[in-house]
DRENZA-151256 format. One record per residue: residue in three letters; x, y, z negated of N, C-alpha, C in turn. Coordinates in steps of 0.05 Angstrom, whole numbers. Layout:
BEGIN
Ala X Y Z X Y Z X Y Z .
...
This chain:
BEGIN
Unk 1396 2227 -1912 1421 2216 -1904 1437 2209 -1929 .
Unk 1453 2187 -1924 1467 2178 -1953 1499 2177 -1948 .
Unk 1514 2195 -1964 1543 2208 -1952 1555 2192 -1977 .
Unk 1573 2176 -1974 1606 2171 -1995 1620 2182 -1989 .
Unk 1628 2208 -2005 1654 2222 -1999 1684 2211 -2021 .
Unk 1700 2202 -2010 1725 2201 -2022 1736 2217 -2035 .
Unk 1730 2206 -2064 1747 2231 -2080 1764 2216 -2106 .
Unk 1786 2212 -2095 1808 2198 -2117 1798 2213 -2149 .
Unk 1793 2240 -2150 1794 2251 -2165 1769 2267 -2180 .
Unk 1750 2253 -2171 1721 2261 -2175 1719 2289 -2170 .
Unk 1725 2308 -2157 1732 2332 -2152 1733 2342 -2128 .
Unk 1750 2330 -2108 1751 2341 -2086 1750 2311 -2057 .
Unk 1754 2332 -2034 1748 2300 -2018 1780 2292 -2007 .
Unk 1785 2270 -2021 1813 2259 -2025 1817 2241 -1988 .
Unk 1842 2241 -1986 1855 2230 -1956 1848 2202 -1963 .
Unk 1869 2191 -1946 1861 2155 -1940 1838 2142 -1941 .
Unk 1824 2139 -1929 1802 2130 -1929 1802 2098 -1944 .
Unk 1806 2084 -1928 1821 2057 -1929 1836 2054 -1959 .
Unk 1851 2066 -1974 1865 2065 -1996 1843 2069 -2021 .
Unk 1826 2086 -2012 1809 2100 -2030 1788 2080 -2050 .
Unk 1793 2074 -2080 1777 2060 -2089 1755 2079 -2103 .
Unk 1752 2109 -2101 1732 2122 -2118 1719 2139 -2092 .
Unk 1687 2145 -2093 1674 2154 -2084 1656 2165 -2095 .
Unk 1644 2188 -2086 1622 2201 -2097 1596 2185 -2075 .
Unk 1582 2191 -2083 1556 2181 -2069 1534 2198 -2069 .
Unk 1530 2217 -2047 1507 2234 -2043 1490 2229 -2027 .
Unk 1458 2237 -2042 1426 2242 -2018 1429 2269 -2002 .
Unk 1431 2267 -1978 1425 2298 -1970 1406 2296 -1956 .
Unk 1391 2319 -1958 1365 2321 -1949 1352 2343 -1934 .
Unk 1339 2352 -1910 1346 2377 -1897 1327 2394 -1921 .
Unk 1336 2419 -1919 1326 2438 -1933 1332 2429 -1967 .
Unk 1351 2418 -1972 1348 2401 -2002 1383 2413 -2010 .
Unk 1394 2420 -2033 1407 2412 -2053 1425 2379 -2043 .
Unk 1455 2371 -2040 1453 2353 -2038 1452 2341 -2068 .
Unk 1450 2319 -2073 1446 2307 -2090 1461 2284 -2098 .
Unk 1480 2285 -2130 1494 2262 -2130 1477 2230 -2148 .
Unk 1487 2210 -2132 1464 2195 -2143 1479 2170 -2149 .
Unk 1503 2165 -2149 1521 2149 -2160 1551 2151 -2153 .
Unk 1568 2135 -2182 1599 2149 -2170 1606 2108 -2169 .
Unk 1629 2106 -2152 1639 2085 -2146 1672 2083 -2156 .
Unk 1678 2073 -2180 1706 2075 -2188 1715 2039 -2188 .
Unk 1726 2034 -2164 1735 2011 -2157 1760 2002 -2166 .
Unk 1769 1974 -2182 1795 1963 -2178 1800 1966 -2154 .
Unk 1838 1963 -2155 1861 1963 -2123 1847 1955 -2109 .
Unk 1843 1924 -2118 1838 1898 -2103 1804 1906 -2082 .
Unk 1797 1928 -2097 1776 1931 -2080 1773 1955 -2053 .
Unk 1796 1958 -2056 1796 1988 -2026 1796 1977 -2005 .
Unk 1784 1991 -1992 1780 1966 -1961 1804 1965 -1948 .
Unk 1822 1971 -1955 1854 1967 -1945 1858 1943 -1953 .
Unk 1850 1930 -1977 1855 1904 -1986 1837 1883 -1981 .
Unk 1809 1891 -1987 1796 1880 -1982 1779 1875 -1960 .
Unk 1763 1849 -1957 1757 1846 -1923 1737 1830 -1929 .
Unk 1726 1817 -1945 1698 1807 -1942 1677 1822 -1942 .
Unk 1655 1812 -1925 1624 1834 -1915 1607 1836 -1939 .
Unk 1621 1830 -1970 1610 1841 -1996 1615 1862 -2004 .
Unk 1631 1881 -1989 1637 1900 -2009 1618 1924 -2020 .
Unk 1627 1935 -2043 1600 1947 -2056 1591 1971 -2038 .
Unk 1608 1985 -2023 1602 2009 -2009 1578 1997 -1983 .
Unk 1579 1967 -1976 1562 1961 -1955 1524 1959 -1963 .
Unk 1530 1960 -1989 1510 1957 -1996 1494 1976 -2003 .
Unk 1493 2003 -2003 1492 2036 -2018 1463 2043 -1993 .
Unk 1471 2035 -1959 1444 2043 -1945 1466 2069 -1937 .
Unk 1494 2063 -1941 1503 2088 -1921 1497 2105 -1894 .
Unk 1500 2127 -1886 1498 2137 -1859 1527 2143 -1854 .
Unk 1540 2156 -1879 1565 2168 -1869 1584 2162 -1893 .
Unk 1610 2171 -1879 1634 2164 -1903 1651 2190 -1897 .
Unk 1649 2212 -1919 1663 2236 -1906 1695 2230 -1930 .
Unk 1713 2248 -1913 1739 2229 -1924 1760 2251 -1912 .
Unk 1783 2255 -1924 1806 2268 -1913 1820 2263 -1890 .
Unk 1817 2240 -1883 1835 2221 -1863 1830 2191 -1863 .
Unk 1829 2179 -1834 1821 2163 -1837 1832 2147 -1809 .
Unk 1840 2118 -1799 1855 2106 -1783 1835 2095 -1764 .
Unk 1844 2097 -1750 1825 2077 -1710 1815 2053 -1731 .
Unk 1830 2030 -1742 1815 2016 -1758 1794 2012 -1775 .
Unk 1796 2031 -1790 1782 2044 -1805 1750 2048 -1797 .
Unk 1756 2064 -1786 1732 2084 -1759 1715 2051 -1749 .
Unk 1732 2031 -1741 1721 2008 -1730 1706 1997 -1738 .
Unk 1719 1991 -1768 1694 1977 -1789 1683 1987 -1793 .
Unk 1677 2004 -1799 1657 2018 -1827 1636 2027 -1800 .
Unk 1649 2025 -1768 1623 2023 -1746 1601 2000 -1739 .
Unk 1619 1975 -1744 1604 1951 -1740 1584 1957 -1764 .
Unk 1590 1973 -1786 1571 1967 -1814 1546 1991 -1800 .
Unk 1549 1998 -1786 1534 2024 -1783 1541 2051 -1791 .
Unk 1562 2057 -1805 1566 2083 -1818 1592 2096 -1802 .
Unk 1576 2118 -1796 1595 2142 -1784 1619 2151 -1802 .
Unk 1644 2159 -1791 1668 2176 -1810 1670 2193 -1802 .
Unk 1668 2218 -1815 1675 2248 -1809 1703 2252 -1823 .
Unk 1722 2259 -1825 1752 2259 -1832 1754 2297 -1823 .
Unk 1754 2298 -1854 1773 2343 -1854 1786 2341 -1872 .
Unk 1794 2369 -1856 1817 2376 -1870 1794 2397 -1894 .
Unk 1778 2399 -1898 1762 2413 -1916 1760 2392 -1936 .
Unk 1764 2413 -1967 1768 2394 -1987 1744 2397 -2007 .
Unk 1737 2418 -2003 1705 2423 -2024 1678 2415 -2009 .
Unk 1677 2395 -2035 1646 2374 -2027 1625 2392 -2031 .
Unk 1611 2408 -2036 1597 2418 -2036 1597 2432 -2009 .
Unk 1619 2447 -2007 1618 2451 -1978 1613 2439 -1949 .
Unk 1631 2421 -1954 1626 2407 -1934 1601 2394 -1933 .
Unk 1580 2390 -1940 1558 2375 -1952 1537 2394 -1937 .
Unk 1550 2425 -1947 1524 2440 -1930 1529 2444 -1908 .
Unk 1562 2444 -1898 1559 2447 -1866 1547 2420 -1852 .
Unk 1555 2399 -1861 1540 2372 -1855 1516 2376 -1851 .
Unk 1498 2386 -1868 1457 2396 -1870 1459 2412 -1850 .
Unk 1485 2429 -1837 1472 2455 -1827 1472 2438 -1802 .
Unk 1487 2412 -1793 1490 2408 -1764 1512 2422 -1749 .
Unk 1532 2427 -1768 1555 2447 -1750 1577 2431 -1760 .
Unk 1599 2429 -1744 1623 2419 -1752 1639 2429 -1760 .
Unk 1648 2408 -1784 1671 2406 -1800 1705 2411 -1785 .
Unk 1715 2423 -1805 1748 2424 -1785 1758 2396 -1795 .
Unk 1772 2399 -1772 1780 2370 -1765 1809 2367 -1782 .
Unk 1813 2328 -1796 1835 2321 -1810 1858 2326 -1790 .
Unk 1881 2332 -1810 1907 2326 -1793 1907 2294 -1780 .
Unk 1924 2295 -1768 1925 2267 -1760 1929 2241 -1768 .
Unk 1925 2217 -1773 1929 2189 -1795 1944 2182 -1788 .
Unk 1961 2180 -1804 1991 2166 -1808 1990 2142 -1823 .
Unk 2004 2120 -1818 2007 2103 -1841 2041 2103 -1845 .
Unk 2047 2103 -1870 2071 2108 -1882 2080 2082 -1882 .
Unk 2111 2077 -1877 2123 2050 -1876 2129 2038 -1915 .
């Protein structure tokens, strides 16, 4: 399975999905270590909040999932037509969340998506 987790900060798994131009990029694999196998540090112009052509670099990775802090009905829409699932917590350590993901058990769930005026 091939997971982009949002992390503004290479560190932890950062909110907005949509806003978010940096991603980690993990292999997880059952019984496996997940594994990081590329990081994605995007110009503005490239967060899918801005952007909207079917080039963008995250479509191209062979994603399954996009794990993320928070994330909008919109959001959730696209990134479904592309094929990739959104899991959205309030859990902030990637490693963690990574093994509850392998274990097949769920994640606690994000607060709710707001968009700010």
């Amino acid at each position: 399975m091939r997971i982009a987790v949002t992390s503004q900060n290479f560190r932890s798994i950062t909110s907005h999905a949509g806003k978010s131009r940096r991603f980690l990029i993990y292999d997880l694999a059952p019984g496996q270590a997940p594994l990081e196998v590329d990081r994605l540090d995007l110009p503005k112009e490239m967060s899918l909040h801005e952007y909207h052509g079917d080039d963008h670099p995250l479509y191209g990775l062979g994603l399954d999932l996009i794990l993320t802090g928070g994330a909008g009905n919109g959001f959730r829409q696209r990134m479904a037509r592309k094929g990739i699932d959104v899991i959205a917590t309030s859990e902030t350590d990637i490693e963690r969340a990574l093994s509850v993901i392998a274990s097949g058990q769920p994640l606690p769930a994000a607060a709710p998506h707001a968009h700010q005026a």
